[in-house]
N, C-alpha and C positions, 0 to 999 in steps of 0.2 A: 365947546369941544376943546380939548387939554390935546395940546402937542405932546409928544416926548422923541425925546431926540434920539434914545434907544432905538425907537421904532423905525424908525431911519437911517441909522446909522450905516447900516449896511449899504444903503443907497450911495450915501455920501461917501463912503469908501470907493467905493467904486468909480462915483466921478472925478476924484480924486487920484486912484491909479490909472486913468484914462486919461489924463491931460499932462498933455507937457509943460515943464515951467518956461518961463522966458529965458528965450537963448538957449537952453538947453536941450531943444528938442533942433535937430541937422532939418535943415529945408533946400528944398528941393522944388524946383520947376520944368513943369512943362509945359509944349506951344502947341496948339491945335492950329494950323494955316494950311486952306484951301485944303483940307483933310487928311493933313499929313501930319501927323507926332512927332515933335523934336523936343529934345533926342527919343530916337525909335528904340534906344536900348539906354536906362535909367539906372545909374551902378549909386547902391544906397548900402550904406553899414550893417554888417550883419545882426544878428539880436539886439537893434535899438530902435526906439520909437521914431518915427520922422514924421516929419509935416511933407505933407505934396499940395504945391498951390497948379490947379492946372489951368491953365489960359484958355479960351476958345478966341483966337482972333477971326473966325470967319462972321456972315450975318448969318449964318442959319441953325440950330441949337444941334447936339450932338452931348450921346450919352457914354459915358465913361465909364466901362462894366470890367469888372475880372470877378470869375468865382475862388479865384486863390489868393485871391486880396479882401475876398467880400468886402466889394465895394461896387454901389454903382449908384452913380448922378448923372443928373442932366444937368447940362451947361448949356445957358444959352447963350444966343450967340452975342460975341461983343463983352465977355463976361468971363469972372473966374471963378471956383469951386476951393476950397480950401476940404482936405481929408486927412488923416491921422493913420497910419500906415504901420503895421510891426508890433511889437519886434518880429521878424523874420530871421525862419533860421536860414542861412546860408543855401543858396539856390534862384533859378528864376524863375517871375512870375506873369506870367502875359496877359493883357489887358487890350480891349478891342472899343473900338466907336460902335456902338450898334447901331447907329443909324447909317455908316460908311462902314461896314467892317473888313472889306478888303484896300482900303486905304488908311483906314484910321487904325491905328496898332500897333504896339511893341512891347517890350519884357524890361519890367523890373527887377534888377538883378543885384540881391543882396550876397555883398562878398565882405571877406575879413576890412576892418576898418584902416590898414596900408594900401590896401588896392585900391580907396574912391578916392575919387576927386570932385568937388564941386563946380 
């Protein structure tokens, strides 16, 4: 069978505008403890790609869902999840534990790149 990298290429573009280079993509954390999201409101730069590593410090797994972020893992417990997030335009976005979801949740909130702070 003959590769060609034409036939691919497309592919590899694509993984390619999907990853962030080292250093150059803003990271951001968050803490899952005893079902509570800190911080409950995540202020991230607007139109840029970020990294989110999120912690689960409890022992029991919990899932990390937004449909305005499409995203959603499971994290188990004891454990982090690393997600790639953006660019977003300016606005927020709420995200929930579905397995806690009246404790586990808050909004990611992408604003002009003067307003964040790390």
């Amino acid at each position: 069978m003959k590769w060609s990298l034409g036939k691919y290429s497309w592919f590899l573009l694509f993984l390619a505008s999907n990853v962030c280079a080292i250093d150059a993509c803003p990271t951001f954390t968050i803490a899952i403890t005893k079902n509570i999201v800190d911080p409950d409101i995540l202020v991230v730069p607007a139109n840029t790609k970020i990294k989110l590593i999120i912690l689960n410090n409890d022992q029991t797994p919990e899932e990390f869902e937004s449909r305005p972020l499409k995203v959603k893992k499971i994290i188990m417990g004891k454990t982090q999840v690393i997600v790639f997030i953006g660019p977003l335009p300016a606005g927020d976005y709420t995200f929930t534990g579905a397995y806690h979801p009246r404790s586990t949740g808050g909004v990611v909130r992408a604003t002009s790149p003067v307003e964040v702070k790390k």
